[in-house]
MIBA-404360 format. One record per residue (C-alpha): residue in one letter; x, y, z. Coordinates in steps of 0.05 Angstrom, whole numbers, plus 5000, padded with zeros to 4 digits. Example, Ala and Ser with C-alpha at 12.3 -4.5 7.8 and 13.67 -1.06 7.14 Angstrom:
<vexlos>
a524649105156;s527349795143;
</vexlos>
This chain:
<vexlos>
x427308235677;x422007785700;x415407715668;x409507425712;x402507235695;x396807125730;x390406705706;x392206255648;x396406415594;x401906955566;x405607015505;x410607605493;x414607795436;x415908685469;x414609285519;x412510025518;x411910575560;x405310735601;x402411315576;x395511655602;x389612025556;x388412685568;x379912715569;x376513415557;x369813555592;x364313315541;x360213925505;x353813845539;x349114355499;x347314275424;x350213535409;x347513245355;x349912675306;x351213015244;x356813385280;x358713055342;x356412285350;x358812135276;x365712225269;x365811685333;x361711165302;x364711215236;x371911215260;x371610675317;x365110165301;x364310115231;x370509715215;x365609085236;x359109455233;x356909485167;x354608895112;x358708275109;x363308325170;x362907975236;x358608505276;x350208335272;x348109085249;x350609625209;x351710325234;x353810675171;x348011205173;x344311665225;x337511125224;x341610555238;x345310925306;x338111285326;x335410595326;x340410305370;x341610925413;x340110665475;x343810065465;x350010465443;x350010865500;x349310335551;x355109735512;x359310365511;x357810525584;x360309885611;x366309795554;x363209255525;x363509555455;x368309715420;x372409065437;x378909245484;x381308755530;x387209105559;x385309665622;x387110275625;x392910515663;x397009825654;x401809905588;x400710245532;x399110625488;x397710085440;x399010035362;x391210135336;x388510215410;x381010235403;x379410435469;x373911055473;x376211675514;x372211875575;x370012445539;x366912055474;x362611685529;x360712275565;x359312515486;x355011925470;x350611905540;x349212565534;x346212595457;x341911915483;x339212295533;x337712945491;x333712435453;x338812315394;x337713005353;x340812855275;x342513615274;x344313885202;x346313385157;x350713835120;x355413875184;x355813085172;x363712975153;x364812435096;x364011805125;x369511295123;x370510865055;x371310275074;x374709825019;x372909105010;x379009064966;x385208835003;x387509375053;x394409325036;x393509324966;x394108884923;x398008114943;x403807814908;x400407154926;x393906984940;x392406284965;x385905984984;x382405355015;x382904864961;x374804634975;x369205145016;x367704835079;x360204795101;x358204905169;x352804625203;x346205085227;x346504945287;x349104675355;x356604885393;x361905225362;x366104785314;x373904805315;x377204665250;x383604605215;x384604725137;x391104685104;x392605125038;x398704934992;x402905534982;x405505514901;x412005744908;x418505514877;x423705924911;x424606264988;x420606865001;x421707355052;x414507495088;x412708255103;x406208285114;x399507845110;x391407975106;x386807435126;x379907385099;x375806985129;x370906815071;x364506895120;x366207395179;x360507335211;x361006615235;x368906625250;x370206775318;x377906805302;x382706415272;x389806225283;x394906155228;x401405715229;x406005465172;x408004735162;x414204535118;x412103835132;x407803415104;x403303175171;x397703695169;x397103545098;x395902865107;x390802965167;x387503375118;x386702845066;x384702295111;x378102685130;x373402625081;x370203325094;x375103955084;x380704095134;x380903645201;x377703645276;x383103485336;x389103675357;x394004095303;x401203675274;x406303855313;x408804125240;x405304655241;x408705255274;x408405965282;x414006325234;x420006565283;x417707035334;x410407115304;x403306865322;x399307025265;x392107045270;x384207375255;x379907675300;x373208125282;x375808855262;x383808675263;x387808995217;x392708645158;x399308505192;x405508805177;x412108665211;x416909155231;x422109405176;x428108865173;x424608345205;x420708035152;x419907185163;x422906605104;x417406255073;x419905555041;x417505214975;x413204614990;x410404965057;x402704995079;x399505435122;x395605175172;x389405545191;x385705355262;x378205715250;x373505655312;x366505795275;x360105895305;x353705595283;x349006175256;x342705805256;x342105675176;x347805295137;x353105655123;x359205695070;x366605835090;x372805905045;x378606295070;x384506645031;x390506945049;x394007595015;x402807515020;x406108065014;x413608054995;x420208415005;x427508314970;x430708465041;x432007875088;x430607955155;x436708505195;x433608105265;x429007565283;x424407665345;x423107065396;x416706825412;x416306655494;x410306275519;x409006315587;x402305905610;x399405225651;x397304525605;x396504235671;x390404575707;x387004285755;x380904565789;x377104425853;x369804305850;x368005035881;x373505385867;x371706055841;x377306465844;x382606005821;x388806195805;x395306005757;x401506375746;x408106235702;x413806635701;x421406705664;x427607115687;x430507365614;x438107405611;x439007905573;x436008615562;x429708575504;x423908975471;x417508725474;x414008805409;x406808445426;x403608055478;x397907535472;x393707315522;x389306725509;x385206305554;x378406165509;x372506205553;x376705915612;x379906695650;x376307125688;x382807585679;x389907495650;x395207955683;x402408015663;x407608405691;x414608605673;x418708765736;x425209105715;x432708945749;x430609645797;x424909355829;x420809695785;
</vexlos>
């Protein structure tokens, strides 16, 4: 099998089967939000919008989506909202796939353009409860930034890297983790790696100020097989049953968090939920990066283009991919082409 990408960078860990969505004709007389518009909003936007995540409004009630109807309709319209890179029709279906159905935007154009009616509230279903608790329940281990970082009000977005001492005496077998970011709003994600060194701590304490600016240790590593990391309205993650990761005594983790100003001063302090199992891991996945360090430009070039590719010798299951370019790709593609031609 050969995997190929196109723009900047690919990583893979698996692969599953295209499937399609079946879209019903939207119910153009009568819709109203009470019965219709809710169950969308509440199911698929309020993970982020609602107090104290990363998203700037809440829509938890029927004022705050009537006030932003319009807006809804068109961020929807043009797939802007709710956040799904891949495109339809190339892999999937995705584990937590967030993508709205034809017929939800058909749904929500159509009740904007009846003038949002509420309807009945009594045909409102119970809205989502969304904890602020741990979603897994509750950690064997919590760790946190030693010291609360404070970011500036202002200016471009700041890249930093804080290392948290994990207390453990003996091995631990990883199988699952929650990041909280300590102040959502101003993280645009952040990447987590482990370091059974001692370099990143010693970056650390040679910056006066909490964590470290530049370039990570090369001690600090994904585990095996996993990039671990945040982004607005992710879910906890969990690894797949037997293939939990070993976490060492003496190790860090090393958290990269790109922040961005907010326009007032504002405090961050991360932690971290662990969440053990007694069974070592039955298989081990392998993390494959495929991607360009070397890019180079023209002046003028706007449609430039850089592609990596790997012929795997032996048969595999692809459990994740994760394209990553920052602000550099217009588009990442990445294509398995199977020993058929296929």
């Amino acid at each position: 099998m050969t995997i190929r990408l196109g723009s900047v960078a690919l990583v893979a860990t698996l692969a599953v089967p295209l499937a399609s969505h079946p879209t019903r004709q939207a119910q153009a007389p009568g819709l109203t939000f009470s019965r219709d518009i809710a169950p969308i909003v509440f199911e698929r936007c309020t993970a982020c919008h609602r107090p104290g995540q990363a998203a700037p409004f809440s829509l938890l009630s029927y004022d705050d989506v009537r006030r932003r109807a319009r807006l809804i309709a068109d961020v929807t319209r043009r797939r802007y909202m709710p956040p799904w890179k891949p495109v339809a029709g190339f892999g999937g279906p995705f584990l937590d796939e967030r993508r709205l159905t034809d017929e939800e935007l058909q749904r929500i154009a159509r009740w904007v353009e009846m003038g949002a009616p509420e309807g009945d509230p009594a045909d409102l279903r119970r809205r989502r409860e969304w904890t602020e608790d741990w979603r897994l329940g509750s950690p064997d281990l919590v760790v946190t930034m030693p010291e609360p970082y404070r970011l500036r009000a202002d200016g471009s977005s700041v890249f930093r890297t804080f290392v948290i001492p994990i207390p453990i005496t003996q091995a631990k077998f990883v199988a699952g983790l929650e990041y909280r970011p300590g102040n959502a709003p101003v993280v645009h994600h952040a990447n987590l790696r482990v370091d059974r060194t001692r370099t990143s701590r010693e970056l650390d304490e040679a910056d006066p100020l909490p964590g470290y600016e530049g370039r990570l240790s090369p001690g600090a590593q994904y585990p095996d097989g996993y990039f671990l990391g945040w982004t607005p309205g992710q879910l906890p993650w969990q690894g797949p049953k037997g293939m939990a990761w070993r976490l060492e005594p003496g190790t860090d983790f090393v958290v990269q968090v790109h922040m961005q100003p907010s326009g007032r001063p504002e405090i961050l302090q991360s932690s971290i939920g662990l969440y053990f199992t007694d069974r070592p891991p039955d298989r081990t996945p392998m993390m494959l990066r495929l991607g360009r360090h070397d890019i180079d430009i023209p002046p003028g070039a706007s449609r430039y283009v850089t592609s990596d590719h790997y012929r795997l010798p032996v048969d595999v299951e692809v459990l994740a991919v994760q394209p990553h370019a920052h602000y550099r790709a217009r588009e990442v593609k990445g294509f398995a082409l199977l020993p058929d031609g296929t």
